[in-house]
C-alpha positions in Angstrom: 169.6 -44.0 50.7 171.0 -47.4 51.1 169.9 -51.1 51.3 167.3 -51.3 53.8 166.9 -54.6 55.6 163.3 -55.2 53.8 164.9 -54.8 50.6 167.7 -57.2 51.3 165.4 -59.6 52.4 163.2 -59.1 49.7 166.2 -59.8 47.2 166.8 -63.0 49.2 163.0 -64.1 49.0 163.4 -63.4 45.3 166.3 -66.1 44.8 165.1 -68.4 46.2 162.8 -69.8 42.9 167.3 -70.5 41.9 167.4 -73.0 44.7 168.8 -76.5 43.8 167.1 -78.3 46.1 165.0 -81.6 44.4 166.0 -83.7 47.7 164.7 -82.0 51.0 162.4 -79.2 48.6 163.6 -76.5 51.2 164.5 -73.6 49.1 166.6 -71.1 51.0 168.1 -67.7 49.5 170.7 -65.7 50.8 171.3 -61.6 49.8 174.4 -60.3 51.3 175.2 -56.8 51.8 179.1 -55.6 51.5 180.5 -52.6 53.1 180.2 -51.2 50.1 176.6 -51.8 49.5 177.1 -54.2 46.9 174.5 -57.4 46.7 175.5 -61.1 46.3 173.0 -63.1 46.2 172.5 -66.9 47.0 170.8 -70.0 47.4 171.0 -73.5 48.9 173.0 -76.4 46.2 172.1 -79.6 47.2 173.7 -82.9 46.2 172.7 -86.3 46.1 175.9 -87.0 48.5 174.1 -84.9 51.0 177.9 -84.3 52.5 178.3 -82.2 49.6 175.2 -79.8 49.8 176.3 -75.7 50.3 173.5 -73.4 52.2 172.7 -70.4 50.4 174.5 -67.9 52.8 177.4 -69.7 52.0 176.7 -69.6 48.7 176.4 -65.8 48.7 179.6 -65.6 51.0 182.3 -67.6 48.8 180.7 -65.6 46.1 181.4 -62.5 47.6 185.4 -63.5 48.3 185.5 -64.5 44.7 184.8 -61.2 43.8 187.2 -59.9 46.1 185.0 -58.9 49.1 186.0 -59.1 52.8 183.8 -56.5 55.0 179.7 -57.0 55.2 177.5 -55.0 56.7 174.4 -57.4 56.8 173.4 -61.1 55.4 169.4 -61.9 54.9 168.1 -65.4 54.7 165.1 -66.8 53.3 163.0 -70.0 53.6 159.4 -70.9 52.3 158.5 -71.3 56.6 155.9 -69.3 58.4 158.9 -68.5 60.5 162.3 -66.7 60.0 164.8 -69.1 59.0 167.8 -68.9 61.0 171.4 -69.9 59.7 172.4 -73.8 60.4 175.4 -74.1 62.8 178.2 -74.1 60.0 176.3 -71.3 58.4 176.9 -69.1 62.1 180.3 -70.1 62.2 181.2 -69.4 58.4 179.3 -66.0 58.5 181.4 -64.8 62.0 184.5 -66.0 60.2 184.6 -62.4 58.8 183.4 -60.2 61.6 180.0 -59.2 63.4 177.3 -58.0 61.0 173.6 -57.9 61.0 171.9 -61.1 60.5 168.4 -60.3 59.1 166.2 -64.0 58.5 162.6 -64.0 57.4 160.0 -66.2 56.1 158.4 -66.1 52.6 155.1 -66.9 53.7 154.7 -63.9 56.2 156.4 -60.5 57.2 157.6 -61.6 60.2 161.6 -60.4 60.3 164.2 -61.7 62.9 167.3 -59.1 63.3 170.0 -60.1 65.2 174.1 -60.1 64.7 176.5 -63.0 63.5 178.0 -62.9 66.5 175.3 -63.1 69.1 173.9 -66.2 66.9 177.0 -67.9 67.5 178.0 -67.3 71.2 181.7 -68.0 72.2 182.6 -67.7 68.3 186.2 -69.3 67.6 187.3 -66.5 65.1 190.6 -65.5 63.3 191.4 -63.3 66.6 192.1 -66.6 68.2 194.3 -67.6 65.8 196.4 -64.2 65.9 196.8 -64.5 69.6 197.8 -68.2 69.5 200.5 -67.4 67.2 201.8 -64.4 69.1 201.3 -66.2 72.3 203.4 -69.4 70.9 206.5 -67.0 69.7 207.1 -65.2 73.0 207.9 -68.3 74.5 
């Protein structure tokens, strides 16, 4: 048996006491699963040049290239909100960068558990595909 979506987001709720976050006190973490069910976690970096301040699914996904990892099957996100936290906009388009996987956001104060894709979060997605066809569109002319 795999990674189920509760344990994923369980390993997210549980990174987030590795937040850096002594300017906002928003701790966020960030458990994402690859296609080969490996788990890289993450959580939010903040910096007093708030500019330079990473969100902890981006965190988890640069981590995951690092280590050489492309395909995901699922990314959970964590905040301390009586709500699921959904990704921030650059978090959406980062995440659909490398395809349409499950996008699992919960809250660490209840059970409540949003499941959606990265693709339906982040409607009319500008992805790599548009790339490829601008490039084979620009040579046939």
């Amino acid at each position: 048996m795999g990674v189920t979506n509760e344990d994923l987001l369980q390993m997210a709720r549980d990174v987030m006491k590795n937040a850096y976050c002594p300017y906002s006190k928003f701790p966020v973490g960030a458990a994402l699963l690859t296609d080969d069910d490996a788990v890289i976690l993450g959580v939010n970096c903040e910096n007093a040049s708030y500019g330079g301040t990473i969100c902890a699914e981006r965190t988890a996904l640069t981590s995951a290239l690092a280590q050489g990892y492309r395909k995901f099957k699922a990314i959970a996100i964590a905040a301390e909100l009586d709500e699921p936290c959904p990704p921030c906009g650059i978090c959406r388009q980062f995440l659909a960068e490398f395809g349409d996987y499950k996008v699992i956001s919960g809250s660490s104060i209840n059970k409540e558990i949003l499941c959606t894709s990265t693709l339906s979060i982040l409607p009319q997605a500008f992805t790599p595909a548009m790339l490829e066809k601008h490039t084979v569109d620009s040579h046939e002319s």
